[in-house]
Backbone bond lengths (Angstrom), bond angles and torsions (degrees), N, CA, C in turn:
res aa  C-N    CA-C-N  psi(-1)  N-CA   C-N-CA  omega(-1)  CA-C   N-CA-C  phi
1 X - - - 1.447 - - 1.525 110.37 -
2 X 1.500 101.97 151.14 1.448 97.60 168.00 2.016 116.09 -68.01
3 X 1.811 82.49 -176.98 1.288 98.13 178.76 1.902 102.96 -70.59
4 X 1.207 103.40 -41.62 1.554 111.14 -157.25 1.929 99.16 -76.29
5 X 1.690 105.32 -28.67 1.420 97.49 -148.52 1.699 77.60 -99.53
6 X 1.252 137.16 -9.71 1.620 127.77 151.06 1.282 113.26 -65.34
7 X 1.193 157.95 -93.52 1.091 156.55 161.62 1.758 111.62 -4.17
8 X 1.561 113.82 -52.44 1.825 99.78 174.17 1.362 97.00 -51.91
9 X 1.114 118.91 -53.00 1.726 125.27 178.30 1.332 132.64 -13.65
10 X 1.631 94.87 -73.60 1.603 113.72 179.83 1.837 101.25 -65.27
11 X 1.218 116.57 -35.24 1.471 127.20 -170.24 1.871 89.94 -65.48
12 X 0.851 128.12 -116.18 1.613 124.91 174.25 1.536 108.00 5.33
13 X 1.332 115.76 -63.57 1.665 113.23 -153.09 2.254 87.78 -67.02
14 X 1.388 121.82 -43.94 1.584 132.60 176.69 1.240 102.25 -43.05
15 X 1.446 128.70 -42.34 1.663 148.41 -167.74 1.857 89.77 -61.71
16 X 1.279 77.46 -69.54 2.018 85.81 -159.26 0.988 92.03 -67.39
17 X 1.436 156.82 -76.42 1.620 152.74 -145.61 1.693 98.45 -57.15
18 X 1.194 126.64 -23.51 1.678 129.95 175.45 1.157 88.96 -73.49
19 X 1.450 136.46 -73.39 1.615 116.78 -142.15 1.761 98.24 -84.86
20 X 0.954 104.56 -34.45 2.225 87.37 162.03 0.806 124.95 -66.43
21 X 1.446 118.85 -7.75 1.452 121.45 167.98 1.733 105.93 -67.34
22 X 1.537 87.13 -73.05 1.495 98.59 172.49 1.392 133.00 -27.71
23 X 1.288 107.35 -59.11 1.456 119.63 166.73 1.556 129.70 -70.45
24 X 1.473 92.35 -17.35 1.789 81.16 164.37 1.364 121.75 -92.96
25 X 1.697 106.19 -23.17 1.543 101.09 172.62 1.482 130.50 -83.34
26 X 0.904 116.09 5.10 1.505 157.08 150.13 1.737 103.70 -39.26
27 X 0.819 120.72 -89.64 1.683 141.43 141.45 1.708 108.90 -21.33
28 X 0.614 119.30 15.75 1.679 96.73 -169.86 1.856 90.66 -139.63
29 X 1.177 87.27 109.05 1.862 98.64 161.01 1.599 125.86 -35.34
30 X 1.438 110.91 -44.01 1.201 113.05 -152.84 1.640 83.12 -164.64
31 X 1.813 92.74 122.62 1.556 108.93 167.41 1.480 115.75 -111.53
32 X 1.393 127.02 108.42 1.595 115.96 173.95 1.596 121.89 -82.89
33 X 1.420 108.47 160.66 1.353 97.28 -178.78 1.470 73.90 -142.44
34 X 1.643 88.74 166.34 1.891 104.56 -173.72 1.503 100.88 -114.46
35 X 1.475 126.75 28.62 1.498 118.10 174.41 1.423 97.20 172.60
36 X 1.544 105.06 146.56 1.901 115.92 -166.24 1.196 85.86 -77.73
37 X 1.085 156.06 -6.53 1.704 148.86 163.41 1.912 104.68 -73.55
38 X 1.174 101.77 -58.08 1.974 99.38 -179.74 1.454 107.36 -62.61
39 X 1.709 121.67 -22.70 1.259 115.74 -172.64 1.318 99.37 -85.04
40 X 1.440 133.04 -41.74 1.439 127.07 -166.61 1.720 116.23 -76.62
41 X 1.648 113.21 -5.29 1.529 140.25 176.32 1.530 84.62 -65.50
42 X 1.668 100.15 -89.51 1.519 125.38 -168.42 1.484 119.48 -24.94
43 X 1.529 117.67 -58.10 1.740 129.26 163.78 1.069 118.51 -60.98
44 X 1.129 120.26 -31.84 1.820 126.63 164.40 1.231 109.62 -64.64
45 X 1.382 127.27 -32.80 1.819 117.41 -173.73 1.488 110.66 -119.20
46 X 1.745 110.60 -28.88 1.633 96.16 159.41 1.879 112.57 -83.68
47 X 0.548 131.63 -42.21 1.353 156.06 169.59 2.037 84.91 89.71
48 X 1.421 109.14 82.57 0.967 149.55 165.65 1.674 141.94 -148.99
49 X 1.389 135.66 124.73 1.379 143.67 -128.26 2.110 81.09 -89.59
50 X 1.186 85.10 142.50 1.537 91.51 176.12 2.038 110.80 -140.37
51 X 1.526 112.77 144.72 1.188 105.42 -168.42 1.483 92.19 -111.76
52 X 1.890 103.13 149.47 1.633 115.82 171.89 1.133 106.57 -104.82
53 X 1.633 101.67 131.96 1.364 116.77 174.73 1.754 96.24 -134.84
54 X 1.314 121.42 84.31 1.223 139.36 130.27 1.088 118.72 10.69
55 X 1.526 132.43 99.15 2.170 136.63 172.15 1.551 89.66 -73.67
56 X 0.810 101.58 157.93 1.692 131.59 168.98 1.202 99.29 -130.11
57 X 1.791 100.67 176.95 1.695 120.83 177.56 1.497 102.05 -103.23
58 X 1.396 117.33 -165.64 1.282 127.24 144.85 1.432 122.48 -112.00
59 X 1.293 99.60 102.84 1.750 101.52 -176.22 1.605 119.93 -75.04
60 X 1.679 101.53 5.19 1.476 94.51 160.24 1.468 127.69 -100.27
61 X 1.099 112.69 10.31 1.853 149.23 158.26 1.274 98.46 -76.44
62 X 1.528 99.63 -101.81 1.559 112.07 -164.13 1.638 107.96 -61.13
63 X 1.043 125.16 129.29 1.161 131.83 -166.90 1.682 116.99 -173.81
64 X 1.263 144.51 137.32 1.013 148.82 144.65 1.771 120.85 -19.42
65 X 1.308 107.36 118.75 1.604 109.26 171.11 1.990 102.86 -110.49
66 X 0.987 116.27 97.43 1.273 102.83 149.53 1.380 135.94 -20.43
67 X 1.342 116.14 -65.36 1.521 143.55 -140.43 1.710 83.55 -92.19
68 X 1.595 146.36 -1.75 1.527 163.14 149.70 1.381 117.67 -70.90
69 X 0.809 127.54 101.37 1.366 131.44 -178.57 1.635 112.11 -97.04
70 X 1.750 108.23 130.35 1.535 135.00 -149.32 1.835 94.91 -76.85
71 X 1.191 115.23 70.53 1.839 123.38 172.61 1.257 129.69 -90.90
72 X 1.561 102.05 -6.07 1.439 113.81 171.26 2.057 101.11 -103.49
73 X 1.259 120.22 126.27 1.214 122.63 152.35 1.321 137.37 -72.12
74 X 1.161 114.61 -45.49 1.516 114.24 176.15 1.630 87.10 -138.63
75 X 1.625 101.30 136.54 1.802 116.54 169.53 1.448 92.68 -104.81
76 X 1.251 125.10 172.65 1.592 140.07 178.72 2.139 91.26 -170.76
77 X 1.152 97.86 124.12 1.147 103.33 -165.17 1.480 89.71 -134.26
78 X 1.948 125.02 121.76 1.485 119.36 168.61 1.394 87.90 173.31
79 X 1.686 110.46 -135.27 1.309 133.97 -178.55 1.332 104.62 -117.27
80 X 1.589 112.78 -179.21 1.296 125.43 151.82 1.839 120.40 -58.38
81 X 1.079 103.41 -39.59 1.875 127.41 -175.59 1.288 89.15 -34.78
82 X 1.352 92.06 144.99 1.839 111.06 157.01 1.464 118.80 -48.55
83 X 1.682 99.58 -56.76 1.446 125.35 -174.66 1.971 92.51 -41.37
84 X 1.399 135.79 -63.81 1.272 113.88 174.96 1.770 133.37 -62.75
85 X 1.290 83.84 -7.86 1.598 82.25 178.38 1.685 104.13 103.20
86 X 0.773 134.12 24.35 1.727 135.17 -164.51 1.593 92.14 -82.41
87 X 1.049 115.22 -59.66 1.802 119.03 -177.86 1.243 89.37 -40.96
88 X 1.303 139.85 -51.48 1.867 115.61 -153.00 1.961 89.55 -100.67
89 X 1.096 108.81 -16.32 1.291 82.86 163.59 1.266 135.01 -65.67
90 X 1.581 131.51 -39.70 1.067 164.96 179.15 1.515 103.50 -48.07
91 X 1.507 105.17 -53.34 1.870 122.35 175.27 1.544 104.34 -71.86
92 X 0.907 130.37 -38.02 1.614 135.54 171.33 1.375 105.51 -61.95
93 X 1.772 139.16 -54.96 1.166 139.61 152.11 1.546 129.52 -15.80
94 X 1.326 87.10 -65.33 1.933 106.09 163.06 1.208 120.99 -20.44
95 X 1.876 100.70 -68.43 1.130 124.76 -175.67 1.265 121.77 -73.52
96 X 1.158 142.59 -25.73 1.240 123.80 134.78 1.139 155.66 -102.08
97 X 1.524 117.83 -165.95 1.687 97.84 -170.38 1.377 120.33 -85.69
98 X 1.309 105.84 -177.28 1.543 112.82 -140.66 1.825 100.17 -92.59
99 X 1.530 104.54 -20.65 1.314 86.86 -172.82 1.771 102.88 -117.91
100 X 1.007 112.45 88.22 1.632 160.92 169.80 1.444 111.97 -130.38
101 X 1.361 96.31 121.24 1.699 117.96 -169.44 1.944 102.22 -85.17
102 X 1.246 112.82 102.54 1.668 117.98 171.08 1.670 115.10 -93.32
103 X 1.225 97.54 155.99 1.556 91.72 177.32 1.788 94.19 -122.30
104 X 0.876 159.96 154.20 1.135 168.87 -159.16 1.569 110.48 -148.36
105 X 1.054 130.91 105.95 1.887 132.53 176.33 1.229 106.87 -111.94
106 X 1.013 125.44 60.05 1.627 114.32 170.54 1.644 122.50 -80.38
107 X 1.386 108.66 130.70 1.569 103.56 174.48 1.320 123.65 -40.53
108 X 1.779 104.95 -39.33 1.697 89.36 -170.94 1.761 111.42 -64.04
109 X 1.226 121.91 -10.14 1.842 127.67 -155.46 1.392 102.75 -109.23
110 X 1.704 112.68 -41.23 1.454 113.31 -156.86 1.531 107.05 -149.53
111 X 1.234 117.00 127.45 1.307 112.13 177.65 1.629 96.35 -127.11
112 X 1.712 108.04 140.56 1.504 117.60 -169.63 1.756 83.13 -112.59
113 X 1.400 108.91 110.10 1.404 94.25 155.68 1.999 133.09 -96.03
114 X 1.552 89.25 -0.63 1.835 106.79 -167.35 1.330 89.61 -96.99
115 X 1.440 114.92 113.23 1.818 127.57 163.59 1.383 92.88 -49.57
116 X 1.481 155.26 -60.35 1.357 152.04 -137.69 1.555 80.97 -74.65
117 X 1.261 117.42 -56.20 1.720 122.95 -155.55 1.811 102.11 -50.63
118 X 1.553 97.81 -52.27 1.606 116.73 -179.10 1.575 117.01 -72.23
119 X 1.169 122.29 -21.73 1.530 106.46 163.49 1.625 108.66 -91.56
120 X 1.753 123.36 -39.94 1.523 91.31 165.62 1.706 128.66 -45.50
121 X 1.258 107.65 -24.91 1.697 117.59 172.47 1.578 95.43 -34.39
122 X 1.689 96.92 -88.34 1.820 118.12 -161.70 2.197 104.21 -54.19
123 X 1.605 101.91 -32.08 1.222 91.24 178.24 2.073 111.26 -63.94
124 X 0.733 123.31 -7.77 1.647 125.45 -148.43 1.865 85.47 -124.29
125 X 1.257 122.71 -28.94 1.472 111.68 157.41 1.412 132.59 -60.47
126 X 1.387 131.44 144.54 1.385 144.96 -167.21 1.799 84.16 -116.92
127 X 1.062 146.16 -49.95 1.197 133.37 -175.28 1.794 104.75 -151.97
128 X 1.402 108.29 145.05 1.682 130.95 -177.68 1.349 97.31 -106.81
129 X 1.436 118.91 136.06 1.623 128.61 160.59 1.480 99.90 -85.68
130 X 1.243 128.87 139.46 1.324 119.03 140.63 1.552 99.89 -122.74
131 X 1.514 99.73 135.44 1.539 98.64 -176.88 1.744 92.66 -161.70
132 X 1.293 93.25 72.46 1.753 96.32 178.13 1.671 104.94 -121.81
133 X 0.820 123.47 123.67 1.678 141.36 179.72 1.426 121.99 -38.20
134 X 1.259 119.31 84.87 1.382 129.87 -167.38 1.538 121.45 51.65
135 X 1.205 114.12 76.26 1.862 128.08 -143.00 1.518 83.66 -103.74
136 X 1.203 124.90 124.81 1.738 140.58 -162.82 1.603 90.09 -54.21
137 X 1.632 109.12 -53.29 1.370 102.35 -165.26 1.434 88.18 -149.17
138 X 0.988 120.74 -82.22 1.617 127.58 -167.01 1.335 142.36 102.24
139 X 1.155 124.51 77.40 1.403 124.67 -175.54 1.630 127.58 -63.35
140 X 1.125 124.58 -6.80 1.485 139.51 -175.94 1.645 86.56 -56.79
141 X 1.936 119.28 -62.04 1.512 116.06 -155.49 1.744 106.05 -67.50
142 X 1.639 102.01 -31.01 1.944 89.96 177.85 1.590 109.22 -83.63
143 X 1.562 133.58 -8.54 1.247 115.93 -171.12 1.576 89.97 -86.54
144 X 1.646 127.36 -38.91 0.889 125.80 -164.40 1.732 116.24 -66.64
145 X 1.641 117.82 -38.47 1.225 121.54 146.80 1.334 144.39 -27.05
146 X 1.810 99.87 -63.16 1.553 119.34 161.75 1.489 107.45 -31.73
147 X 1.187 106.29 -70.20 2.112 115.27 -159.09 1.447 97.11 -72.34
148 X 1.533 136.06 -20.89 1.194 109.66 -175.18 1.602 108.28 129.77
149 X 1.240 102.67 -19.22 2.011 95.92 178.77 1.241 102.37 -95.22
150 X 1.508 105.63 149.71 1.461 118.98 171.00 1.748 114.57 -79.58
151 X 1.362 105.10 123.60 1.087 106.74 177.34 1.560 124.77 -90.99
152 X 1.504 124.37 127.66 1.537 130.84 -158.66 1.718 90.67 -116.86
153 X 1.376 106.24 132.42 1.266 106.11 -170.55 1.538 115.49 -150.21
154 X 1.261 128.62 141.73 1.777 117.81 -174.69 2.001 85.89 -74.08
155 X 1.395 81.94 157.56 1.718 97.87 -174.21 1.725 85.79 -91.17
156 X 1.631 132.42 99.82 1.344 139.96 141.80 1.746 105.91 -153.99
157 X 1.199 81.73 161.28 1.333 103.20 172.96 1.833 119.85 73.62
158 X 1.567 123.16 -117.37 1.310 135.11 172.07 1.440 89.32 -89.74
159 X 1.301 147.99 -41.31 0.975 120.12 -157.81 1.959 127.07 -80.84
160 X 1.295 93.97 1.95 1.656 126.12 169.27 1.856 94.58 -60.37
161 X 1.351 110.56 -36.24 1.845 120.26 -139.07 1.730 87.40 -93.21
162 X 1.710 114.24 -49.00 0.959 117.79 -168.82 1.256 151.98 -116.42
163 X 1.840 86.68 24.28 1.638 115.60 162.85 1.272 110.13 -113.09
164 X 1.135 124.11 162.53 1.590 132.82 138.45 1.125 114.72 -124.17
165 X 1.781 101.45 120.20 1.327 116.21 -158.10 1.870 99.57 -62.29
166 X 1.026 96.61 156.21 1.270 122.03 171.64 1.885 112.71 54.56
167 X 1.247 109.98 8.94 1.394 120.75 -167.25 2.115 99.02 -119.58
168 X 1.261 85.63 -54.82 1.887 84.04 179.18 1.950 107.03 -112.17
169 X 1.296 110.45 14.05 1.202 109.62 -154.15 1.426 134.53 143.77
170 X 1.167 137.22 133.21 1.551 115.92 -179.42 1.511 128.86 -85.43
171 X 1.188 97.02 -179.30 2.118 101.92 174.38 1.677 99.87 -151.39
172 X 0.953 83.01 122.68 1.762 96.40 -161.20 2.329 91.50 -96.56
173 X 1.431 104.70 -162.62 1.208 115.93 144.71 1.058 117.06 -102.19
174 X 1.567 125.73 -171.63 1.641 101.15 -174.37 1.963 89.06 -122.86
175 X 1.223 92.36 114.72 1.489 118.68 -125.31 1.543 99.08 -162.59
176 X 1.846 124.02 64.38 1.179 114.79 -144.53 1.713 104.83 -78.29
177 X 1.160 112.31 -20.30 1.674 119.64 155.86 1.050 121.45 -26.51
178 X 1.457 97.72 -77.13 1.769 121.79 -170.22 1.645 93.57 -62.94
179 X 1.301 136.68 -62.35 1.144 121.96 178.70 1.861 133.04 -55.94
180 X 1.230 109.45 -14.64 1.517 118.00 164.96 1.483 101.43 -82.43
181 X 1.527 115.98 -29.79 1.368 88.22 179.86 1.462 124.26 -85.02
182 X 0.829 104.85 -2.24 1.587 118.22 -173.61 1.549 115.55 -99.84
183 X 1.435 108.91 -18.55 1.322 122.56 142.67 1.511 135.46 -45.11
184 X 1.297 113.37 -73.29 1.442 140.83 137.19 1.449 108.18 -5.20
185 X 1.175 97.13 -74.62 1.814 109.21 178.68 1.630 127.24 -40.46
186 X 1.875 81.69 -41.02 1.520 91.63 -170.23 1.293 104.42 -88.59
187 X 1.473 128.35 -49.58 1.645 107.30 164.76 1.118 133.31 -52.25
188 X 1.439 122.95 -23.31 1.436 124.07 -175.23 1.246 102.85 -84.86
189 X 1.644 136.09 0.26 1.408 117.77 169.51 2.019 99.47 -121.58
190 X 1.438 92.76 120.69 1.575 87.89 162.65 1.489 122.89 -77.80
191 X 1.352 112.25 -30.30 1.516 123.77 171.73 1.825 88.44 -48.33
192 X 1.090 112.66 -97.36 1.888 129.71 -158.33 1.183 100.42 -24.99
193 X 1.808 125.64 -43.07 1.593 127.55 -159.47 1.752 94.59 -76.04
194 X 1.220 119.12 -27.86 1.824 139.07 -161.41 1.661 99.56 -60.33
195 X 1.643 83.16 -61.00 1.722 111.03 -178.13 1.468 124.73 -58.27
């Protein structure tokens, strides 16, 4: 197919998937959303009332191991895509130095399917990026919490809902400066990472 006669394409199939959208939520008693950010999306484009009901982790999973020792410095866990934030990761990289231990999980390279496999991950982290582009809610910053890494995160979306800055973690701007420096900060104090 062409360029032009793909694109009429995708344009039509966007057409119809809107009004079944429309029309099925229409129908529906009760719409949940999992974060006052996905709910204030949802009423803005159905212009329909939607209720939050909040995912959690299991903090008898995710949890802190002592007996694991913190060898990863910064985790970044997503895709290459913008949509996760990889571009400002990449600029955050820049900015610091080179011999800082990263772990990199990207779907396109590595897929973890064993939860045991994936919380030794977050247990063996000293700090989690979350820096994914208006992320509904996000569980990366509470699993990463649970086990013990501090989670560093741009202040949008769920992740506004499920930090408190400077108390469970930060929320920067997305601001790849300001976020290396606050990086920096956090490895260079074992007290602050303790706290």
């Amino acid at each position: 197919r062409s360029g032009f006669s793909r694109n009429l394409y995708e344009k039509c199939m966007r057409v119809i998937k809107k009004n079944l959208d429309y029309q099925n939520i229409k129908k529906a008693d009760t719409v949940i959303a999992n974060s006052k950010f996905s709910k204030r999306l949802f009423e803005r484009t159905y212009r329909k009332k939607a209720l939050v009901i909040q995912l959690g982790i299991d903090t008898n999973f995710f949890k802190p191991n002592s007996k694991i020792h913190k060898t990863i410095d910064i985790l970044f866990i997503g895709s290459k895509e913008k949509l996760d934030g990889y571009d400002t990761f990449i600029k955050i990289k820049d900015k610091l130095i080179k011999k800082l231990s990263y772990r990199e999980l990207l779907f396109e390279n590595e897929w973890i399917s064993s939860k045991n496999e994936m919380r030794k991950i977050y247990q063996k982290a000293k700090i989690v990026l979350c820096l994914a582009r208006s992320e509904p809610l996000g569980l990366v910053p509470l699993e990463a919490m649970a086990t013990g890494a501090i989670p560093i995160a741009v202040d949008e979306g769920g992740h506004s809902e499920t930090i408190i800055d400077k108390e469970t973690g930060f929320l920067l701007p997305r601001n790849h400066e300001k976020i290396a420096s606050c990086i920096i900060k956090v490895l260079s104090s074992q007290k602050l990472r303790k706290k």
